[in-house]
C-alpha positions as CSV (number, residue, x, y, z in Angstrom):
1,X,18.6,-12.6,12.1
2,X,21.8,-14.2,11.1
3,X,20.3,-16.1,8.2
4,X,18.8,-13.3,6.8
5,X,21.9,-11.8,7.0
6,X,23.7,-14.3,4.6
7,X,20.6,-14.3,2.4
8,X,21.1,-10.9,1.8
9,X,24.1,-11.3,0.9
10,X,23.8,-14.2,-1.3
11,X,21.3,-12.8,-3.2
12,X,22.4,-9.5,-3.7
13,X,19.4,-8.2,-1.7
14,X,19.9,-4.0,-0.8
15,X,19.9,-3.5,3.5
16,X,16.6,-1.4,3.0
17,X,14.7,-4.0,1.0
18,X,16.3,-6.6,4.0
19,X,14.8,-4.2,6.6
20,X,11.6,-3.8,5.0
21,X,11.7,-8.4,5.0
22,X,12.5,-7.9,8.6
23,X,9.9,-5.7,9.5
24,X,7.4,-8.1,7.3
25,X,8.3,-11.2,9.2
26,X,8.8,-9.5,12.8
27,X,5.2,-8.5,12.9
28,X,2.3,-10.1,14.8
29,X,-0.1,-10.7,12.3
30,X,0.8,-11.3,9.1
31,X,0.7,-8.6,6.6
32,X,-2.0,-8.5,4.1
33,X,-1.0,-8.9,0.9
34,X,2.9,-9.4,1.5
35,X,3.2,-9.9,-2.5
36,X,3.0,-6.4,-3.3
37,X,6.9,-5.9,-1.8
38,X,8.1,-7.6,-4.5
39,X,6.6,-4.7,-6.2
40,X,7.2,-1.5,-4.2
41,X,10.7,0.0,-3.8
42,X,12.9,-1.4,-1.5
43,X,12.7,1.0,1.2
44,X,9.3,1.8,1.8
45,X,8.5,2.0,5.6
46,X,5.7,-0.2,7.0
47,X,3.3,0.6,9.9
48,X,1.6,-1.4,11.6
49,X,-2.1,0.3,13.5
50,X,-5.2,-0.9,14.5
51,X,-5.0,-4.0,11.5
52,X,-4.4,-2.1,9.0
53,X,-0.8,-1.6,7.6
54,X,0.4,2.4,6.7
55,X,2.7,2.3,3.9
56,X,5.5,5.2,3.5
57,X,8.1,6.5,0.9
58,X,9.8,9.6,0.6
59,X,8.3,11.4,3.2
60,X,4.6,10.5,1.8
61,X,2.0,8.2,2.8
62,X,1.3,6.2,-0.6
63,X,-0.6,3.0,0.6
64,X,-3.0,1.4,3.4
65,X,-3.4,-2.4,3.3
66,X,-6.3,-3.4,5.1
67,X,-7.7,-7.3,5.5
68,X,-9.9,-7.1,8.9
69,X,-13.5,-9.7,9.3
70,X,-15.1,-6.3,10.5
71,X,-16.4,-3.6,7.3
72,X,-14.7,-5.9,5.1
73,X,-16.3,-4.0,2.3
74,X,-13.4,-1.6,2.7
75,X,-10.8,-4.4,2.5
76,X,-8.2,-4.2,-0.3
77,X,-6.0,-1.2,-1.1
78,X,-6.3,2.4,0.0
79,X,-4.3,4.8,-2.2
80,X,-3.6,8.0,-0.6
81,X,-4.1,10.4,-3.5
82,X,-6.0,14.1,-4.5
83,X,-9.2,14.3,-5.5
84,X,-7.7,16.2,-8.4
85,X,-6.1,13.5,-9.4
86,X,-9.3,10.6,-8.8
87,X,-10.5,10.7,-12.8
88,X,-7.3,9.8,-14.5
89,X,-5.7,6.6,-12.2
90,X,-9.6,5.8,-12.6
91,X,-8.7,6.0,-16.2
92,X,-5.1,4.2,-15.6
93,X,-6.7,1.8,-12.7
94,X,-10.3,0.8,-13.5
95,X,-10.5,-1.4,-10.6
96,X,-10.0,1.8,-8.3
97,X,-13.2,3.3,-6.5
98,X,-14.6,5.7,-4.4
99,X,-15.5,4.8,-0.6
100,X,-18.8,4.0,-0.7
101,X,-20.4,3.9,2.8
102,X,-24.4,2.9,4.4
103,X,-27.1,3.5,1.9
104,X,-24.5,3.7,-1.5
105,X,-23.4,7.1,-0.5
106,X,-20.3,8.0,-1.6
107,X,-17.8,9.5,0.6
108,X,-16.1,12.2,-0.7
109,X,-12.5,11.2,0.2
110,X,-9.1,12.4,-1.4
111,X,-8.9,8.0,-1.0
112,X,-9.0,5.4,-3.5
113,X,-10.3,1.9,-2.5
114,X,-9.1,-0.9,-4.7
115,X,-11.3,-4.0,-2.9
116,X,-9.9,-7.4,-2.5
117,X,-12.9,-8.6,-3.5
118,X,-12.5,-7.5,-7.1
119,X,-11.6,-9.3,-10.0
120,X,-9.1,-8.0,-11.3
121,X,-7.4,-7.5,-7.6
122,X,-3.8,-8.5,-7.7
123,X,-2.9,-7.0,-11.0
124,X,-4.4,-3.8,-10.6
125,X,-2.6,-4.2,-6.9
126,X,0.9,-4.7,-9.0
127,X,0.0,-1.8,-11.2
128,X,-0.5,0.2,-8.2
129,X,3.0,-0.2,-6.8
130,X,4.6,-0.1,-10.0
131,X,3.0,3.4,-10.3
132,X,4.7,4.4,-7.0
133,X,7.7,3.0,-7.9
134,X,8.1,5.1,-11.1
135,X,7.0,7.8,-8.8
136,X,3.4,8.7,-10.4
137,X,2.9,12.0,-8.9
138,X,-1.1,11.0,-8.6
139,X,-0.1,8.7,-5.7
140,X,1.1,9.9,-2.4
141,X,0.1,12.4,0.5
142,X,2.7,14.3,2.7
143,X,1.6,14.3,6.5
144,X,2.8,15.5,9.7
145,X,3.1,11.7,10.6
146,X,5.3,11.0,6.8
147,X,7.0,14.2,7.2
148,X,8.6,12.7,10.7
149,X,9.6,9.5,9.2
């Protein structure tokens, strides 16, 4: 704790972006694709539930990052989001998808599933958080649970 402590200020880091390093290191398992805080801002809030990881800013819900062995069809990205909003970050994103469940139907979700398994993965993963960190009103859901936090 101490060492982080001098890194931070060595390296000009802000106290939230130290917390959010803190919280990263101090859990469990590690976190699926740790990379992308490097590209979100500096005080998002990370929770950890049943091995997936809930990712909050501002009072929204903007991010799940799930990497389980179980369904790992739905591994990757979940961007909380509107179905109003599905066509255009679709347009912005083309990696982004629609959960599709058993028997190719898809579910009709106000989520976006960027898959690990794609391609194109880790830049549409940066483009993702760079969207949330220039606020893109397309990304984000307030909850009871991101209202509280």
């Amino acid at each position: 704790m101490i060492l982080l402590n001098l890194i931070v200020v060595f390296d000009g880091v802000t106290e939230a972006s130290a917390n959010a390093q803190i919280n990263k290191y101090s859990m469990k398992k590690m976190m699926p694709f740790d990379f992308l805080l490097d590209y979100l801002p500096a005080n998002v809030i990370i929770k950890p539930a049943v091995g997936m990881y809930y990712i909050y800013w501002e009072k929204k819900i903007v991010l799940i990052l799930r990497k389980l062995s179980k369904n790992s069809r739905y591994n990757g990205l979940w961007v909380a989001t509107s179905r109003e909003d599905h066509a255009s970050l679709k347009t912005t994103i083309p990696a982004l998808a629609n959960f599709v469940f058993d028997e190719g139907e898809a579910f009709d979700s106000a989520w976006l599933l960027l898959s690990d398994a794609h391609d194109d993965f880790e830049t549409a993963a940066i483009n993702i958080c760079e969207l949330i960190s220039h606020r893109d009103k397309r990304i984000g859901k307030v909850t009871p649970k991101s209202r509280s936090l």
